[in-house]
C-alpha positions in Angstrom: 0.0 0.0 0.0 2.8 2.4 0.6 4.4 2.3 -2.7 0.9 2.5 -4.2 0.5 5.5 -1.7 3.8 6.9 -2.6 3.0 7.0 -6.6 -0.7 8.3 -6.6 1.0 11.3 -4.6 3.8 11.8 -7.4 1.0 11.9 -9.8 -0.2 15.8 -8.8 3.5 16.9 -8.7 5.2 14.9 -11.7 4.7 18.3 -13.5 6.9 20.2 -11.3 10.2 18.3 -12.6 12.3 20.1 -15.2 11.3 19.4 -19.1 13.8 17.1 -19.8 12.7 14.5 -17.7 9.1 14.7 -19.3 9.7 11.1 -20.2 10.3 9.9 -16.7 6.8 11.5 -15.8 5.7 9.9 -18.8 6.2 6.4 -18.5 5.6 6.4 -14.3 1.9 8.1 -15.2 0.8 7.5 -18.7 -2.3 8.7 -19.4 -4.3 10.1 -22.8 -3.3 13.3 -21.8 0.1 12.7 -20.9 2.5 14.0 -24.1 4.2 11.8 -26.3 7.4 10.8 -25.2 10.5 12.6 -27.0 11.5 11.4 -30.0 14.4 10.8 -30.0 15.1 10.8 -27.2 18.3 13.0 -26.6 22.0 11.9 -24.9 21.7 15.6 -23.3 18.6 14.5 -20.9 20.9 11.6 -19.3 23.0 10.9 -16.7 20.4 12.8 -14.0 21.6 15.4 -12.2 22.0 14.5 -8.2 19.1 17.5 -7.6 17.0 15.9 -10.1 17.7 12.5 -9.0 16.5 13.6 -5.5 13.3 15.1 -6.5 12.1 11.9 -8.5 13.9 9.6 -5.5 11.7 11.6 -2.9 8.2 11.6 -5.0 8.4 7.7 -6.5 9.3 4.3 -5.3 12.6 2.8 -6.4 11.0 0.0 -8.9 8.7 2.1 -10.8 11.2 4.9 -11.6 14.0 2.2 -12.1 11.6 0.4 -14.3 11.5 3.8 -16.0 14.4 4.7 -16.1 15.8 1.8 -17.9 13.2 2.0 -20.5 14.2 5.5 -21.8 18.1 4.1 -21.5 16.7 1.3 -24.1 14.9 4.4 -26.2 18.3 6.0 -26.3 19.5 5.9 -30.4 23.5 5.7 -29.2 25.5 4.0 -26.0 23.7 5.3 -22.9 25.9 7.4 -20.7 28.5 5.2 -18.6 27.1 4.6 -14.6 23.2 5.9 -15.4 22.0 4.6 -12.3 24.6 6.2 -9.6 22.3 9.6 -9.0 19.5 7.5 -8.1 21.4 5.0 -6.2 23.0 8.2 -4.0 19.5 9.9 -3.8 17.9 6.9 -2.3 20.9 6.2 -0.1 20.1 9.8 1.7 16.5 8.8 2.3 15.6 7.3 5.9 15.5 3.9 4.6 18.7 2.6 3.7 17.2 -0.7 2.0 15.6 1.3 -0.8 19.1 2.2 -1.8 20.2 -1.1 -1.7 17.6 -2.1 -3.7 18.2 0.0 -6.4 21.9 -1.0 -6.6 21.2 -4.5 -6.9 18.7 -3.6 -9.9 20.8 -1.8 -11.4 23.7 -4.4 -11.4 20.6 -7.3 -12.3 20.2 -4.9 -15.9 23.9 -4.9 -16.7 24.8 -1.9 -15.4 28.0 -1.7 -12.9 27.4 1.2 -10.2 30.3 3.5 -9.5 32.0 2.5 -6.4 31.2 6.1 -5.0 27.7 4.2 -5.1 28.3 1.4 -3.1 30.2 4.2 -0.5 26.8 5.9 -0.4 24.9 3.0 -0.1 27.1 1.0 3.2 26.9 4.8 4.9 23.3 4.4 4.8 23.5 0.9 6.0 25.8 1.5 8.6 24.1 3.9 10.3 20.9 2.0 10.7 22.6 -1.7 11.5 26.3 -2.2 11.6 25.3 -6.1 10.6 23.7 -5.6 7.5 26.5 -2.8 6.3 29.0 -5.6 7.1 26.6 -8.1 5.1 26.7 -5.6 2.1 30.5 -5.2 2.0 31.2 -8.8 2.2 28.5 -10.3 0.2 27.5 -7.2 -2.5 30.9 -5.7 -2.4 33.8 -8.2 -1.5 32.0 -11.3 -3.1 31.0 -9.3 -5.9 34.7 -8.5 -7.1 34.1 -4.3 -6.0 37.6 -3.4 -4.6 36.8 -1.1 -1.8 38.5 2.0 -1.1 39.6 4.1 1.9 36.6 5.8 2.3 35.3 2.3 2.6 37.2 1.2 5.2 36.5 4.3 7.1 32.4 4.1 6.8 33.2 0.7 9.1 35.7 2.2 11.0 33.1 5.3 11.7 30.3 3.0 12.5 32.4 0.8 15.1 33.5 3.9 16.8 29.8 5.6 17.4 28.9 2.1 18.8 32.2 2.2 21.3 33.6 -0.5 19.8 36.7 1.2 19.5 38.8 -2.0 19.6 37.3 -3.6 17.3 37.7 -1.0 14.8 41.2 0.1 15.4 42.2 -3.9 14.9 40.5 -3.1 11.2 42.8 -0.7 10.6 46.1 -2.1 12.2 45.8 -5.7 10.8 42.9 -6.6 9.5 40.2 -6.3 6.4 41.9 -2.8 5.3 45.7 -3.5 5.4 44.4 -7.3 3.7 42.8 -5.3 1.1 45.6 -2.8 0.2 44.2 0.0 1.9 46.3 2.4 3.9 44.5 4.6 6.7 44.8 8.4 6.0 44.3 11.2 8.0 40.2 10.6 8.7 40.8 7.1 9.5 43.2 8.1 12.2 41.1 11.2 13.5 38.0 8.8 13.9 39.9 6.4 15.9 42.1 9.6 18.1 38.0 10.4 18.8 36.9 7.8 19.9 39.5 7.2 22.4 39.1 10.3 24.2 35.6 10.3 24.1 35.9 7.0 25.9 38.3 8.7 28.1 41.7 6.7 26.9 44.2 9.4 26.2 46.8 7.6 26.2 45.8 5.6 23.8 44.7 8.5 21.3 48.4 9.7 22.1 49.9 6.5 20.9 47.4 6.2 17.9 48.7 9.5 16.6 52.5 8.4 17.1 51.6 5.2 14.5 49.9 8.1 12.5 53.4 9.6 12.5 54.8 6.4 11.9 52.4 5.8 8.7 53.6 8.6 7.4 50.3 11.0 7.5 50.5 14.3 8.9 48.4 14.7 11.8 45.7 17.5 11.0 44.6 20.3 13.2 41.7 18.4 14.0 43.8 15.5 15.7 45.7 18.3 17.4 42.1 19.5 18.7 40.7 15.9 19.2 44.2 15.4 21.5 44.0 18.7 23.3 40.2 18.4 24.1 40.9 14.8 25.2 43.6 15.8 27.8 41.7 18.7 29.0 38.7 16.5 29.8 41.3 14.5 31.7 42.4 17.0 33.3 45.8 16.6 31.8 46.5 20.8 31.8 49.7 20.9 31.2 49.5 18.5 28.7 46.9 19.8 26.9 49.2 23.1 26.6 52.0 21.5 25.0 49.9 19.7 22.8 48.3 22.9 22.0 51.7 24.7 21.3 52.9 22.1 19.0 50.4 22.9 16.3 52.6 26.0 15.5 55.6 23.5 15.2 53.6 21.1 12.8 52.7 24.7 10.9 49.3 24.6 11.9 47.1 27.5 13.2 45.1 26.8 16.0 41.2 28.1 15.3 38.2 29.2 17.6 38.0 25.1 18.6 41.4 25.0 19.4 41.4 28.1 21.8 37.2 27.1 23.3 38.7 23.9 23.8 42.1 25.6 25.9 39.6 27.6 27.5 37.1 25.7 28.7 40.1 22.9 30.0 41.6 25.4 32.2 37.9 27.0 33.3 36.9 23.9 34.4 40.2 23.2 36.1 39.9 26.6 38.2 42.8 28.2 36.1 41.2 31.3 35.4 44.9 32.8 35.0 46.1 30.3 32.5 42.6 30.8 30.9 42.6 34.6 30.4 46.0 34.0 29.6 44.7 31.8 26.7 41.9 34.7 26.0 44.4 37.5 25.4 47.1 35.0 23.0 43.5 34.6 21.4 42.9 37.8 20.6 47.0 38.9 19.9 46.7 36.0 17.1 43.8 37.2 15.2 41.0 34.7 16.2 38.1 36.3 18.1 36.2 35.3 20.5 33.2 33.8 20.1 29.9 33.5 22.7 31.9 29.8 23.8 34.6 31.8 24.8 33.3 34.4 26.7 30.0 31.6 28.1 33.3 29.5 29.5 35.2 32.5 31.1 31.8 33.9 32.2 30.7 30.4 34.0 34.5 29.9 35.9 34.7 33.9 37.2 31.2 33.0 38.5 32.2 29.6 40.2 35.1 31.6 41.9 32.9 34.1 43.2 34.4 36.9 41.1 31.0 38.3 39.4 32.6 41.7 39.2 34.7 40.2 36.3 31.6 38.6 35.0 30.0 41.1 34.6 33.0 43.4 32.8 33.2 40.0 30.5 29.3 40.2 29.6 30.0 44.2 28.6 33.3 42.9 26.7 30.4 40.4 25.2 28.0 43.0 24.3 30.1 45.4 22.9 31.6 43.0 20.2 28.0 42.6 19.2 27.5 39.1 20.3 24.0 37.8 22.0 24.2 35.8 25.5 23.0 32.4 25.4 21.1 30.3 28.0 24.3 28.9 29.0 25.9 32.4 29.6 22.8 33.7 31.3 22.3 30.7 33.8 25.8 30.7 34.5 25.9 34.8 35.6 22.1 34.1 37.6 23.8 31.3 39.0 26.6 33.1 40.1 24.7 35.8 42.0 22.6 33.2 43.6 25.5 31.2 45.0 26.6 34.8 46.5 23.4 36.0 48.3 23.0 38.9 45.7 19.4 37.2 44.3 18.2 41.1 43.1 21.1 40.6 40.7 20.3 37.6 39.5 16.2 39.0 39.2 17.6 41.1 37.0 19.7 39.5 34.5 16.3 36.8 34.4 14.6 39.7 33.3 17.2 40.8 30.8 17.2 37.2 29.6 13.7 36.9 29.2 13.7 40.1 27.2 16.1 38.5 24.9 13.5 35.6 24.4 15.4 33.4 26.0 12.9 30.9 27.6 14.7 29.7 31.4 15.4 26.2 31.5 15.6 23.6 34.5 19.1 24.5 35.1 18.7 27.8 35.1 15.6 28.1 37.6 17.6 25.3 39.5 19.5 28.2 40.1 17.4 30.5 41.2 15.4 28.3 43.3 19.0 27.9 45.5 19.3 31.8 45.8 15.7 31.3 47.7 17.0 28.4 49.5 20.3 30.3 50.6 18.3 33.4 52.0 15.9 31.1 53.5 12.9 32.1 51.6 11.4 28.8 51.0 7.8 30.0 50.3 9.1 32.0 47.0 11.7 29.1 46.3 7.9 26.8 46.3 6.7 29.3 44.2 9.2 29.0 41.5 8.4 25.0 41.5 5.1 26.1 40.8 5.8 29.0 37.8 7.9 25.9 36.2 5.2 23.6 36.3 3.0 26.1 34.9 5.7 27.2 32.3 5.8 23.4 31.1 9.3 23.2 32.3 9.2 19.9 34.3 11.1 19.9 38.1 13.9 17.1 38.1 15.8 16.0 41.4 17.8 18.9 41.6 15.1 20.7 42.0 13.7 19.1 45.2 16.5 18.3 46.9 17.6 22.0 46.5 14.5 22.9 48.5 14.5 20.1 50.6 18.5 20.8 51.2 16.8 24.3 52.1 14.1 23.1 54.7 17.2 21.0 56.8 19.4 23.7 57.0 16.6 26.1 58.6 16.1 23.0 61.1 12.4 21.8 59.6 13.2 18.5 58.6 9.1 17.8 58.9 9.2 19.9 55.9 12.4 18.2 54.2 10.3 14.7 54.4 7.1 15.8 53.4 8.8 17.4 50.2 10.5 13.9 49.5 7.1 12.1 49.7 6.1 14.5 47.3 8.7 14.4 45.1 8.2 10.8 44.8 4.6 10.5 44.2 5.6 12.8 40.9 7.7 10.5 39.6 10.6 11.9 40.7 13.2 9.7 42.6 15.6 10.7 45.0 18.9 11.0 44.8 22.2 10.6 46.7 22.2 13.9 47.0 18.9 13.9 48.6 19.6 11.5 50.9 22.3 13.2 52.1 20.5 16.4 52.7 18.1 14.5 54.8 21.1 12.7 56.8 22.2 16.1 57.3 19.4 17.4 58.9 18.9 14.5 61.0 22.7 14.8 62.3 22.1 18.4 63.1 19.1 17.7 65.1 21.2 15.1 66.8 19.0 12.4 65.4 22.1 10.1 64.5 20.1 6.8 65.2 17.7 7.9 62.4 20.6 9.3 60.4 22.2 5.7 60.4 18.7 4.0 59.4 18.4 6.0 56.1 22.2 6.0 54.9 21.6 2.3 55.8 18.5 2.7 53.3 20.4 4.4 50.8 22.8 1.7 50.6 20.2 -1.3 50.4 18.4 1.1 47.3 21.9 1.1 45.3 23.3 4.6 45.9 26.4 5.6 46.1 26.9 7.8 49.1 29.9 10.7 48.2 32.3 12.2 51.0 29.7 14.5 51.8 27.2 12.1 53.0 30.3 9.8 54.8 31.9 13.4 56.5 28.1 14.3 58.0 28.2 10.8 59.5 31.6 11.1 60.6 30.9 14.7 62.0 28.1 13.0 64.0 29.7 10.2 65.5 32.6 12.6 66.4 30.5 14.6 68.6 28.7 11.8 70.1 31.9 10.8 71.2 32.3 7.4 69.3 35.8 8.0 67.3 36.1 4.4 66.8 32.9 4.4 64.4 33.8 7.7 62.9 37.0 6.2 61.7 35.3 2.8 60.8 33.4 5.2 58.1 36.7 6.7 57.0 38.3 2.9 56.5 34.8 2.0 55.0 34.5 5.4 52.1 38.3 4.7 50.9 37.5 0.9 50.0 34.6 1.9 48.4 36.2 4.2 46.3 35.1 7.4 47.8 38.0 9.5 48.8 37.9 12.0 51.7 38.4 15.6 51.4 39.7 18.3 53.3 36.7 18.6 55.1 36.4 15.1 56.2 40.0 15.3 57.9 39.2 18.3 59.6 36.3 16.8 61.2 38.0 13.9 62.1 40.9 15.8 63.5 38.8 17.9 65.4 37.5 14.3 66.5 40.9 13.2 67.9 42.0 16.5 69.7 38.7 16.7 71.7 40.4 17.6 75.4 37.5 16.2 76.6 38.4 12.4 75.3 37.9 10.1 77.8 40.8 7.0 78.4 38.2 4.9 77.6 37.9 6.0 74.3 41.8 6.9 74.1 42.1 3.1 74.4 39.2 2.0 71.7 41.1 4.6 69.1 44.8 3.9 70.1 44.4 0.1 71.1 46.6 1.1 73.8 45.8 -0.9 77.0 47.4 1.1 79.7 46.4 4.2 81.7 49.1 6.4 81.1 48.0 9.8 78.7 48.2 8.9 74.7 52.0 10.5 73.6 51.8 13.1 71.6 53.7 11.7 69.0 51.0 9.4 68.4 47.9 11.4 68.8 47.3 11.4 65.0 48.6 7.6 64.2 45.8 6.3 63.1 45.2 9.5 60.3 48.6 9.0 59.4 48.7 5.0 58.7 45.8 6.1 55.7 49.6 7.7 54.0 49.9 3.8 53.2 47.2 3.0 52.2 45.2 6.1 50.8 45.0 7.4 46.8 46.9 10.9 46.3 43.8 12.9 46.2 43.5 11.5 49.6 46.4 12.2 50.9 47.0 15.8 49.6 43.3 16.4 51.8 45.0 15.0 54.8 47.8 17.4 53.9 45.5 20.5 53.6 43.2 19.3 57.2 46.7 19.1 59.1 47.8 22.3 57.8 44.8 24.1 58.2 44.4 22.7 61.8 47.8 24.5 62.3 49.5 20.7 63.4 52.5 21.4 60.6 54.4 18.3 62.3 52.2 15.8 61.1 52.0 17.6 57.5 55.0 17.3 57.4 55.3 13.8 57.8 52.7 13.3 55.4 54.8 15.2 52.8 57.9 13.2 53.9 55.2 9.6 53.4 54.8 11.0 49.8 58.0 11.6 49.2 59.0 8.0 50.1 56.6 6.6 47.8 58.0 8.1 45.1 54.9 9.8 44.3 54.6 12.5 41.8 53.6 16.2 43.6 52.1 18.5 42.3 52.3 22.2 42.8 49.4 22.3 45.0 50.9 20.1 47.7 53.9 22.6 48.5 51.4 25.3 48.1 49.4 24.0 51.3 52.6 23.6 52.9 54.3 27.0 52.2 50.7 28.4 53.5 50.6 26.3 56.1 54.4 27.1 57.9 53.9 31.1 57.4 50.3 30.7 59.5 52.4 28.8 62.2 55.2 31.4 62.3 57.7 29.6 60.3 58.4 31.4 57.6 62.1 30.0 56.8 60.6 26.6 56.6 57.8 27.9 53.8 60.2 29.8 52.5 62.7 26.7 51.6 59.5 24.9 50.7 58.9 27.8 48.0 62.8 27.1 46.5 61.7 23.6 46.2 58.7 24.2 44.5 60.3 26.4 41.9 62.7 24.1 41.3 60.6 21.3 40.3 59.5 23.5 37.4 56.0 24.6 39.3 55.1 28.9 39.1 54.1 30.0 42.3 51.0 29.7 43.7 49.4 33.1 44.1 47.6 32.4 47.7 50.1 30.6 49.2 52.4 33.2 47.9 50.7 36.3 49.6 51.3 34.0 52.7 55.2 34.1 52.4 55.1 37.8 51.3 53.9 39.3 54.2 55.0 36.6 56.7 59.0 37.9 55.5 58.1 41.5 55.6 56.9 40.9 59.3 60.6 39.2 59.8 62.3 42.1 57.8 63.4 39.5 55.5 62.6 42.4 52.2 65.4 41.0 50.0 63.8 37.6 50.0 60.2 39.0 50.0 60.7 41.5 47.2 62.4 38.4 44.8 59.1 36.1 46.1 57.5 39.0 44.8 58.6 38.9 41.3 59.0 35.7 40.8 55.0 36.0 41.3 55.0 39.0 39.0 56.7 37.0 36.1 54.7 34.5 35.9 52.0 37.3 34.7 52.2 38.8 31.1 48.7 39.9 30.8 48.6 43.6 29.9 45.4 44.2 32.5 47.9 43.4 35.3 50.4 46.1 34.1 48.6 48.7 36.4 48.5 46.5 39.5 52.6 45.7 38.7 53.3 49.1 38.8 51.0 49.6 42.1 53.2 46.9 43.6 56.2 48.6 42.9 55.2 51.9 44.0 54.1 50.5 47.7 56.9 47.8 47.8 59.5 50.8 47.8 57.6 52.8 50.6 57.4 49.8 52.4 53.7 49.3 52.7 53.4 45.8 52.9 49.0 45.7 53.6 49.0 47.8 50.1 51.0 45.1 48.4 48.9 42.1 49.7 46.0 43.7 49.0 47.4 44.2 45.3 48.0 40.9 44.8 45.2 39.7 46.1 43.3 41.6 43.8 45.2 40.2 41.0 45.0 37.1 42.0 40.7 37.4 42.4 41.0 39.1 39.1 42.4 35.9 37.7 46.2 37.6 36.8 47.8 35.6 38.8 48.2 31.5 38.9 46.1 30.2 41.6 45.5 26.7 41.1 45.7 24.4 43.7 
């Protein structure tokens, strides 16, 4: 019925095709009114064109117009023209049904004509898009059997098709030693981009690294978008410094990076809490004659919000505006967001309405947001009231939603509310998170229900989710100040096998746990297992913190690092520094930046100060807060040789013009000796993103 369907429609519009395929019409619709067919019938009127082709493809089913088609070939008084039926072949193979196409091929070859082996391409795209089995059927049986010797652009429809389904493997062993290298075929440069993709979208790198290497190897020039692929596959990582040099060789390969390459740079470092190394990227941008586009500025906009600097933000949106380019949802949410997460919620009103005005309809995300500035302020009856607008607005409340408000009601102390909003939120459909769960555990721990507490994170486990640090540090934080250490640290053992690591936050608490002056021997003896009276040594009051140096992942360690050093006990950072150091770990610049930070709060400055020399010369740039530390801490031990070379050694690792002011503000209060003038400089630079601050 649908073919019959299908031609009764072409029957009103066969007079809409161009003249010379009158004949076509002819022979699909005959009729007494129908002309006579031409006579003779011209060489001029065939091959079709691929826009003609698509018309007829789109208005008539294939045998009919094949049918046709070969009966004006046999009207032709000389040699048809070589390939006739490849434009109908191609047009069919764009249509949503890839077996119309193949089809047509198969009649074609039935009436003794050989399609083109652009036409087979066209047809095993199609296939492979709707079933990689029958586009392997077709290349073995129609194609392979059939005595068509396949091409690259063969090989790398299967190669493409392997990849979407993440069967990366698979297709990279086609390429190394199987049906392609069999068949003659070497891989060029879209064969090895497809592969490079895939294996950063799966998150192998390394593997993407080593693919281009054997690209080397081959022979074929990487492209700049394998330099891209790479560079957006390490920043993902979170492979920075990687990504850079990655990023820099393009100019050695004489390549010029583009707007992707310098969004992808961007975004890498925004999302890594760079914001120096990104503006840094954003003026080299500029200085090479690629502008920024609304990705650029929607990254940079999103990370000064995260970091609380919505000054910047908001000079960024003007930059925005005044190169003529619109905001998008993205950029919008991000600056609402930003003002929520800093109690200015008028602010963020505002830009809603400015967004609005743009007809720019709010999306979950972004009312997410908005509903948190409620929550933050404590205005839970308007942050209802949004729930209410979205509903009405057709924009449908997801878990964030909820468990924003109901994160809302705990911290105000109604947890009555908190439940009755996840009973709710459940009868709708929606169902709770982790995160919700956590909230809730929250709220129970700070009304000093921990019995309850422990019944629902034992719930949560027996429902399948995955409790994060948060959830295991309220716990902790509760048994703590009930007194039961032993249980507290059970949890910490407990998160680390399961994969979850603790943070800083989770090490103060637990720190705070063990220095309680108020610990009884009893409970001296349960932690410490040591069975006699006498007062637990000092030099063992942290042990069992520090045996987790053996045992723990670096991300754990470096949080132990950072709660010893912000608990002001630098003895036992240190020896956590030292534990690294004898397991031959890798540091990072952020692990002497806690430390340097951590000395010049405790009053010794020479030890942060030789800590600083090391870092240097491992090859890290300073860290800007840790920095500001040891800057004032040897102005206030009238060390001013050593603080005015810490100084600019900071200053250096800043070329952006912006900062030129602040250098010379620096300078100007360095030589009159006012040292609050020159922290407050910095610090201001460093906000301002001028100055390195990561880690």
């Amino acid at each position: 019925m649908a073919p019959a369907r299908q031609a009764a429609g072409a029957s009103g519009s066969h007079h809409q095709h161009p003249v010379q395929h009158a004949h076509l019409a002819a022979l699909l619709n005959p009729t007494p009114r129908t002309p006579p067919l031409p006579s003779p019938l011209r060489r001029r009127h065939l091959p079709l064109s691929p826009q003609a082709a698509s018309r007829l493809a789109a208005s008539f089913p294939p045998l009919p117009l094949l049918l046709a088609l070969l009966s004006a070939l046999r009207l032709l008084p000389s040699p048809p023209p070589p390939r006739p039926f490849d434009a109908l072949i191609r047009a069919y193979a764009s249509l949503p049904s890839p077996s119309l196409a193949a089809a047509a091929l198969a009649f074609a070859r039935s009436a003794g004509y050989a399609p083109s082996l652009p036409a087979y391409n066209a047809v095993l795209l199609a296939l492979s898009d709707a079933s990689l089995a029958s586009a392997r059927r077709f290349l073995e049986g129609s194609m392979l059997r059939a005595g068509v010797a396949p091409n690259v652009y063969t090989y790398n429809i299967l190669v493409r098709a392997l990849c979407a389904r993440g069967r990366r493997e698979e297709a990279l062993a086609a390429v190394v030693d199987g049906d392609m290298r069999a068949a003659g075929c070497a891989p060029n440069a879209v064969t090895y981009n497809t592969l490079v993709a895939a294996f950063c979208r799966a998150g192998d790198v390394g593997g993407a690294e080593r693919l281009v290497a054997a690209m080397r190897e081959a022979g074929v020039r990487p492209s700049l978008v394998t330099f891209n692929t790479v560079v957006n596959g390490m920043c993902k990582a979170g492979r920075m410094e990687d990504a850079r040099k990655v990023f820099d060789g393009m100019a050695r390969e004489g390549l010029a990076p583009d707007g992707v390459s310098y969004n992808t740079l961007v975004s890498g470092y925004c999302k890594s809490g760079c914001l120096h190394e990104a503006l840094t990227v954003f003026s080299e941008m500029s200085q090479k004659g690629v502008a920024p586009d609304v990705v650029t500025f929607t990254s940079l906009i999103h990370a000064m919000c995260s970091a609380g600097n919505l000054e910047r933000a908001v000079a960024l949106v003007g930059q925005m505006k005044e190169r003529g380019l619109r905001m998008n949802e993205i950029a919008f949410t991000a600056l609402i967001d930003g003002f929520c997460k800093n109690g200015f919620l008028d602010d963020a009103l505002l830009a809603l309405k400015e967004m609005r005005e743009c007809r720019i309809k709010p999306s979950v995300v972004c009312y997410n947001a908005l509903i948190n500035g409620y929550c933050k302020l404590g205005r839970m009856e308007e942050a209802g009231q949004l729930v209410d607008e979205m509903e009405a607005k057709g924009v449908k409340p997801d878990v964030v939603t909820y468990s924003t408000i109901l994160s809302g009601y705990c911290k105000i102390g109604d947890t009555d509310s908190a439940f009755e909003l996840n009973r709710k939120m459940v009868k709708k459909g929606v169902v709770p998170d982790a995160i919700t769960y956590s909230s809730l555990i929250r709220g129970l721990c700070e009304e000093k229900k921990l019995g309850d507490a422990c019944e629902l994170f034992e719930k949560m486990l027996q429902l399948g989710l995955q409790p994060d640090e948060f959830t295991y540090t309220t716990l902790i934080d509760g048994h703590c100040k009930e007194g039961d250490v032993e249980k507290a640290l059970s949890l910490h053992d407990e998160m680390i096998k399961k994969g979850v690591l603790p943070d800083v936050v989770t090490y103060s608490v637990l720190i705070d746990g063990l220095s309680k002056s108020a610990r009884t021997k009893e409970a001296q003896r349960l932690l410490f297992k040591l069975y006699y009276e006498d007062p637990v040594p000092d030099n063992i009051k942290y042990e069992a913190l520090m045996r987790c140096c053996r045992k723990a992942e670096f991300k754990s360690v470096v949080a132990l690092l950072k709660g010893f050093s912000m608990k002001g006990l630098m003895n036992e950072a240190d020896k956590v520094y030292q534990s690294m150091l004898d397991r031959d770990w890798k540091l990072d610049g952020s692990v002497y930046g806690v430390l340097i930070h951590g000395h010049c709060r405790g009053g010794n400055v020479l030890k942060a100060l030789n800590f600083h020399k090391k870092m240097l010369q491992c090859g890290f740039p300073p860290n800007s807060t840790s920095t500001i530390s040891l800057v004032r801490g040897l102005f206030e031990e009238g060390m001013t040789v050593e603080a005015d070379t810490v100084i600019q050694e900071l200053l250096n690792c800043c070329s952006l013009a912006d900062a030129e002011t602040s250098k010379a503000l620096i300078d100007l209060n360095r030589k009159e000796g006012n040292v609050d003038a020159v922290v407050d400089v910095l610090r201001g630079m460093t906000r301002d993103g001028l100055l390195p601050s990561s880690g």
